[in-house]
C-alpha positions in Angstrom: 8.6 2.6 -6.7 9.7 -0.1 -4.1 8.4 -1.0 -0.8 9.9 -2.6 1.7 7.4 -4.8 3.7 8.2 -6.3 7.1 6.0 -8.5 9.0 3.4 -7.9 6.4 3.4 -4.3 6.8 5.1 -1.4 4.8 8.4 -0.8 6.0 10.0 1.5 3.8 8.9 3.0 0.4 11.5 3.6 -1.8 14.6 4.8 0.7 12.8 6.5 2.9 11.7 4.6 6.3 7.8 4.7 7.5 7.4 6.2 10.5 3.9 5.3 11.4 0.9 3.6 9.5 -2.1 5.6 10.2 -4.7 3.4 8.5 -5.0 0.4 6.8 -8.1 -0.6 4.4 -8.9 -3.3 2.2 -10.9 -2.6 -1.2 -12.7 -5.5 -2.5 -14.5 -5.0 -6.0 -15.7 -6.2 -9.2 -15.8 -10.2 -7.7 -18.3 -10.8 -10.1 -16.3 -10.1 -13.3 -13.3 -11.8 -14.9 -10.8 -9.1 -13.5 -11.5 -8.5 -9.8 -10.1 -5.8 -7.5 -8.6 -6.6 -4.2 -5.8 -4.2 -2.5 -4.9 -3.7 0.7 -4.1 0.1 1.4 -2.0 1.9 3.8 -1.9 5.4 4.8 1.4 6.3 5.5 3.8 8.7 7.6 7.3 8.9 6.4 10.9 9.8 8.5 10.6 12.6 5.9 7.5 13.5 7.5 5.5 13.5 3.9 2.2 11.6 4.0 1.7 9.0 1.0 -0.7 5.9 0.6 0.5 2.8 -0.7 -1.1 -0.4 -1.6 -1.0 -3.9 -2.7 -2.6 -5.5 -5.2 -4.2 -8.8 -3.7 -4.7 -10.3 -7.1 -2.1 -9.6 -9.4 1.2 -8.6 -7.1 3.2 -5.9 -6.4 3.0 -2.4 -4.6 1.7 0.7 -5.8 1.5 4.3 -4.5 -1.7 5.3 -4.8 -1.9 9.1 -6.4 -4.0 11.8 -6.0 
């Protein structure tokens, strides 16, 4: 799944244009260990009108959407 980030913020995910970012959270975990968590979430309206969260992963790249 692609997303399309401008000015740092999700833009598109996949073809479909966001509409509006409703939220935006970072989760910072496990610093202590040798494989550390750090994302940066978004909760997400689409053109489409569905809702779907997305997020980076701070440590080792890329974009995920996050699934239920």
């Amino acid at each position: 799944m692609r997303v399309t980030v401008e000015e740092g913020l999700p833009a598109a995910v996949g073809q479909v244009d966001v509409f509006q970012v409703r939220e935006e959270w970072r989760v910072v975990d496990r610093w202590w260990t040798e494989a550390p968590v750090r994302r940066r979430y978004f909760d997400l309206v689409l053109t489409t009108g569905e809702n779907v969260a997305v997020f980076e992963d701070e440590e080792g790249g890329g974009w995920f959407r996050q699934k239920a």
